[in-house]
N, C-alpha and C positions, 0 to 999 in steps of 0.2 A: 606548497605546490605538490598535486599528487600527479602521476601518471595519466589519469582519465582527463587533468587538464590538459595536459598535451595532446592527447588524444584527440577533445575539442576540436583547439584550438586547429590542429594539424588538419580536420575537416573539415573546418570554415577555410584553410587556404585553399585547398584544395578542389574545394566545390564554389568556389569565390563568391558562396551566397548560406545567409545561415539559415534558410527557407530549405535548400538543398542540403547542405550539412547535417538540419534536424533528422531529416528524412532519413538520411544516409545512418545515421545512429541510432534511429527511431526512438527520438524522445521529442517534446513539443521544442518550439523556436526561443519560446519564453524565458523560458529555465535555461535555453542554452547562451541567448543573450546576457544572462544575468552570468553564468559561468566566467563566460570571455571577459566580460568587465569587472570582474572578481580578481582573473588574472592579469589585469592592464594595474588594477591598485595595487596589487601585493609588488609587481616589477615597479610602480610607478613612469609608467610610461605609455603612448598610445600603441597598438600592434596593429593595427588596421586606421588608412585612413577616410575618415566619416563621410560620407555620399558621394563615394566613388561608387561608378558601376559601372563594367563587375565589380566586386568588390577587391580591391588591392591593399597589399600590406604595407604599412611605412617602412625606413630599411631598417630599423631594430626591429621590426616584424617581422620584417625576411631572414635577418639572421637568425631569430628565436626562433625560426619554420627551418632551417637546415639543421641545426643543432635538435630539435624538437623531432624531426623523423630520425634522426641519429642513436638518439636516445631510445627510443622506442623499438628502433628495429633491434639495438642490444639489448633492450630488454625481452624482445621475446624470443631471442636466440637462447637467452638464459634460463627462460621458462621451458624452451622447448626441451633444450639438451635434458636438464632439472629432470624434465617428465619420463625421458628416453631411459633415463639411466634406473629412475625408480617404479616404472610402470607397472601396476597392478592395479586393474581395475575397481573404484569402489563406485558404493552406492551410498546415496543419501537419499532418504525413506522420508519425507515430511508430512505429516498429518496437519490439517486443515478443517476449517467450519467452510462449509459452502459460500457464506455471502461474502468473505471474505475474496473470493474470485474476481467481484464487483468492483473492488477497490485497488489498492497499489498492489497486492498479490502477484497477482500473473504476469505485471511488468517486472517485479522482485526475480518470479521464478523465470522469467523470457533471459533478464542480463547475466544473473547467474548462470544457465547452460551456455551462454555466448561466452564466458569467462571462464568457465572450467568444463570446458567441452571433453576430457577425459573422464568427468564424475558420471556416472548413469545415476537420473533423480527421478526418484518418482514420487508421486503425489497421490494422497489416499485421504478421501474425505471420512470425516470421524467427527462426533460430538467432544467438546472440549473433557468430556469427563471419560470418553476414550480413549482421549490421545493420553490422557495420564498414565490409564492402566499399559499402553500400547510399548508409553517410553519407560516406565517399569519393566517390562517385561522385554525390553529389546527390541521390537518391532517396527517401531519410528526410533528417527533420532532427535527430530523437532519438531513441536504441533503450534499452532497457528490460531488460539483461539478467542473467545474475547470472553470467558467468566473468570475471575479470581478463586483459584484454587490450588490451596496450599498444601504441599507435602515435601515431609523433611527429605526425600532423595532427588527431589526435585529444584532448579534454579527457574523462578518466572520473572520476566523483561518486558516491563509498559514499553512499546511501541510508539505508540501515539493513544489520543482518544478523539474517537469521533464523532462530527455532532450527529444529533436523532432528526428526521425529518418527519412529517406526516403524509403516506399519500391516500387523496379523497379523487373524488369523481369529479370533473370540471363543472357538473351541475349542483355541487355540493355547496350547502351558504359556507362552508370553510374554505372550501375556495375560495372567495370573496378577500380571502384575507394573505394578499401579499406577503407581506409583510411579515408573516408570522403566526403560529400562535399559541396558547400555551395551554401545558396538559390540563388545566382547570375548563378548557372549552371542551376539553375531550370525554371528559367523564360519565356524560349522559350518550355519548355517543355509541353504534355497535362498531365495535373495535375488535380487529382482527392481530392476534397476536400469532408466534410459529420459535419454535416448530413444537412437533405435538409427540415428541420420545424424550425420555428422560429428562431430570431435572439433577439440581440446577439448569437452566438453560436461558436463552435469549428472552422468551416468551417470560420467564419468573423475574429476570434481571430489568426487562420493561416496567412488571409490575411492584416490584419493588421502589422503584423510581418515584412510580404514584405514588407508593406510602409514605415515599419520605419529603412528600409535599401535602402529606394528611387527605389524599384523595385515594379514590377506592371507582374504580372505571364499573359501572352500573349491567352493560352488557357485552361480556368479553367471548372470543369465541377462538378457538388455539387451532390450527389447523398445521397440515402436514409440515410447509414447506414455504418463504418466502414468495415463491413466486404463486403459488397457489394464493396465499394472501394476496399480492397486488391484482392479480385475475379476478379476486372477488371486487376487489374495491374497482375495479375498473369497470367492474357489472353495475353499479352503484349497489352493491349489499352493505356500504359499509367504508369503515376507512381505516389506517394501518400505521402503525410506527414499523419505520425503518431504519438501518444507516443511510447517508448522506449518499455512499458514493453506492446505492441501491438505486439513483438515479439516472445512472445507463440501463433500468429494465425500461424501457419507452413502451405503454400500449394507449391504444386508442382512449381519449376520453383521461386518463391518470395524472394527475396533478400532482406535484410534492410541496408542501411549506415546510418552512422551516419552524422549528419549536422553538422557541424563545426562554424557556425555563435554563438558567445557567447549568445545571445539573444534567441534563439532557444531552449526554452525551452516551454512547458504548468505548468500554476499551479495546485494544489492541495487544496481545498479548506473545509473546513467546516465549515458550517452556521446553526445557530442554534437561535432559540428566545433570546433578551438582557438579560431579568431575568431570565434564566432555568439555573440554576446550582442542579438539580435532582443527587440524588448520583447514577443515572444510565447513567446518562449523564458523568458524572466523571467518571465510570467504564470503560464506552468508552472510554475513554483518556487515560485510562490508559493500555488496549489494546494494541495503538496505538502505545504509547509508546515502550512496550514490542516489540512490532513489527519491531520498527524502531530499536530500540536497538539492536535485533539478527541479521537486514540488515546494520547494522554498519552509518543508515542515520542518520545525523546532527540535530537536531531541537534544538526550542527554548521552552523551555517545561515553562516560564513566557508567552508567549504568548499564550500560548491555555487557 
C-alpha cells in the first residue's frame, strides 16, 4: 500500500462518486476503479458498500477514511517542513521526441509538477541522437526517446513498447481492413515516413522493421514531421505508419489500422547519465510508475 492509494481512495469518499473523484485527480474512472479494488484485496475487505447512491463507505470504510486523511495530512506536514528547511530551487531539463506528447508523456510531466511543485521542469524537444549529446554535455538530465542507442556514460530504460499503426484515407481499400493489416500489404504502397533530420531516427527505425520481414516498401517519401505525414494521408497522397497513441491526431477523412505483424511495434525509452540517481530523478520514476499503473501497462520496475 502506497500513499497515492490513500489518496484515491480518500477521493472516492469524499466526492461519494468515482465519476467525480476521477475528475478531481484527473485520471480516467477505470484505472481508478481497478485501484480501489486493488486496495479492498490487499486489506481483504469491502470499503465501500456496492449500489449505494451516493456512494457510502461500509464502517471499516469509514474507519480506513479517518485514519487515511490522518495519514496524509502527516505526511505532507513532513514534506512540507522537509522542503522549508532545505529550499533551493532546482530544475529538471528533460529532452523529448515530439510524438511522444501524443502518448502518456504529458500526463507523466502534468502528475509530476503536481508532485514536486518546488522543481521548475522544463521540456525541450530534441532528436533522440540530441538528447545524447545534450545529457553529455549537462544540458538535459533526462531524454525521452524511442531509438536504441548505446553509450558507455550513458544508463537507457525500456519503458514500454508500443504497437505501430497505419494511418490511410477512409476511401483507401486498406481501410476496408478492420481488423488489421500487415507490412507485406504496405509495400507497394506510397508511404510516408518522418521525420526528415538526422539518422538514426523514427523514419530509418520503421524501415528497418521492413527488412527484417524481407520486405523493402517500393515508394517511400520522408517528410519533415509526423503531423505533416498524417495531413498528407488525410489528402489521400498516401498512407503512414505511426505509434498507436498518434491516434489522438483526429483529421477529416484519416483512418488508423492496426498492424498485425508481431514485431511492429516502437520502443520507449529513457536515458539518463550512469551515475544520476538525484531524488528528482527517482520522483520521476515514480510518476511513471503511477501512470503506468492506472493504464493497467506491464513494467519491470527492477529495471528502471
Amino acid at each position: 500500500m502506497e500513499l497515492r492509494h490513500l489518496r484515491y481512495f480518500v477521493a472516492v469518499v469524499e466526492e461519494q462518486s468515482f465519476t467525480k473523484a476521477a475528475e478531481r485527480l484527473f485520471i480516467a474512472q477505470p484505472p481508478l476503479s481497478r485501484q480501489i479494488q486493488n486496495l479492498e484485496s490487499e486489506l481483504g475487505i469491502s470499503l465501500f458498500e456496492r449500489g449505494s447512491r451516493p456512494l457510502k463507505t461500509t464502517q471499516a470504510g469509514h474507519f480506513f477514511y479517518q485514519h487515511a486523511v490522518k495519514i496524509l495530512a502527516n505526511a505532507e506536514e513532513v514534506k512540507s517542513m522537509t522542503k522549508r528547511i532545505g529550499m533551493v530551487e532546482r530544475t529538471v531539463t528533460m529532452g523529448f521526441v515530439g510524438s511522444l506528447l501524443y502518448g502518456l508523456l504529458s500526463r507523466i510531466v502534468y502528475l509530476y509538477r503536481q508532485q514536486q511543485p518546488h522543481l521548475k521542469i522544463e521540456l525541450v524537444e530534441m532528436t533522440t541522437m540530441e538528447q545524447v549529446k545534450a545529457l553529455k554535455e549537462g544540458r538535459i538530465d533526462v531524454g525521452f526517446g524511442r531509438l536504441r542507442i548505446s553509450d558507455p556514460a550513458l544508463k537507457r530504460m525500456l519503458l514500454r513498447e508500443e504497437r505501430l499503426v497505419l494511418g490511410t484515407h477512409a476511401s483507401h481499400p486498406l481501410s476496408a481492413h478492420k481488423e488489421g493489416v500487415y507490412l507485406a500489404d504496405v509495400v507497394d504502397e506510397k508511404l510516408f515516413l518522418y521525420p526528415n533530420h538526422t539518422t538514426p531516427s523514427f523514419a530509418t527505425q520503421v524501415q528497418g522493421l521492413f527488412a527484417e520481414y524481407n520486405l523493402e516498401p517500393q515508394h517511400v517519401r520522408i517528410v519533415r514531421e509526423i503531423q505533416l505525414a498524417l495531413g498528407l494521408v488525410a489528402a489521400g497522397e498516401g498512407v503512414c505508419i505511426v505509434p498507436e497513441s498518434a491516434r489522438s491526431i483526429q483529421l477529416a477523412h484519416l483512418n488508423y489500422i492496426p498492424i498485425l505483424d508481431e514485431s511492429a511495434v516502437t520502443p520507449i525509452f529513457l536515458t539518463m547519465r550512469n551515475m544520476d540517481e538525484s531524488e528528482d530523478i527517482m520522483s520521476l520514476f515514480d510518476c511513471i510508475y503511477q501512470v503506468y499503473d492506472l493504464e493497467a501497462i506491464r513494467y519491470d520496475r527492477n529495471s528502471f
